[in-house]
C-alpha positions, 0 to 999 in steps of 0.5 A: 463545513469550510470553505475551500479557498486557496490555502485549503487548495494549496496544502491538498497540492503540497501534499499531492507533491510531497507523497509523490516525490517521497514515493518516488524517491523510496522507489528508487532506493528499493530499485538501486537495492534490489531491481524491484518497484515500491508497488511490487513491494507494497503488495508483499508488505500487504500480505505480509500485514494480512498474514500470508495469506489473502484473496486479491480483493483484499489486498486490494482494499488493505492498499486502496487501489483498484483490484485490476491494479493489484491483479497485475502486480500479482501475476508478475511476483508470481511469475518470481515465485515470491507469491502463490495462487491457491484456486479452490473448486467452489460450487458457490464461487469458483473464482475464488482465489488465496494469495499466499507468500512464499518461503522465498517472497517472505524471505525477500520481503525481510530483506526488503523491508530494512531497504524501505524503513532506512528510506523512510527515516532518512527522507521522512521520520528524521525530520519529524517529532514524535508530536509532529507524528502524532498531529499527522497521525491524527489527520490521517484518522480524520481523512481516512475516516472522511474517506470511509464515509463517502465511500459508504454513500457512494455504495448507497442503493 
């Protein structure tokens, strides 16, 4: 394993820096356009990507963030009629609850959606090759794997 000496630290800083302030940046494109944050609009990308239809924990685990994140995210596009709370009556479960899109959240999210890609060209994909956007492709895998496999020890018994 290599050594975590400054340089290793400084990139792991940089790149803290550079998400932060390009999501910051996409959030207030998203906000000028339509009064709405990255986060919210991330929870409709999530559903979108999971196919309309999801239970929070998985949106939860498509986003990687902590549930009780996501649950408050929820309750507020609810409150905009953009998602809908499906509860089923389950003798196993009976928290058990879908998350669905609806015709107007998945007609936002459409709209939305050109706002954030015109964002993400001009502050990120325009300044990279397609063999930059491989290499970090790349180490995108390699972490998220990394990742993966410290959360499987974490869980361990």
């Amino acid at each position: 394993m290599p050594r975590l000496d400054n340089v290793r630290v400084g990139t792991w800083r940089g790149l803290q820096a550079l998400v932060g302030e390009l999501e910051r940046n996409i959030d207030e494109e998203l906000r000028s356009d339509w009064d709405i944050t990255i986060g919210w609009f991330d929870v409709l990308t999530s559903l979108q990507r999971l196919g309309g239809l999801a239970r929070p924990l998985d949106i939860a685990a498509d986003l990687r963030l902590p549930a009780s994140s996501v649950s408050r995210r929820l309750d507020r596009l609810e409150e905009e009629g953009w998602i809908a709370r499906h509860r089923h009556i389950d003798q196993s479960d009976k928290r058990a609850v879908d998350i669905e899109l609806t015709k107007s959240g998945r007609r936002l999210w459409r709209e939305m959606n050109v706002s954030y890609r015109r964002a993400v060209q001009s502050l990120f994909a325009t300044h990279l090759d397609d063999d930059h956007i491989d290499d970090l492709s790349r180490i995108l895998n390699l972490l998220m794997a990394a990742g993966n496999e410290v959360e499987e020890l974490s869980t361990w018994p």
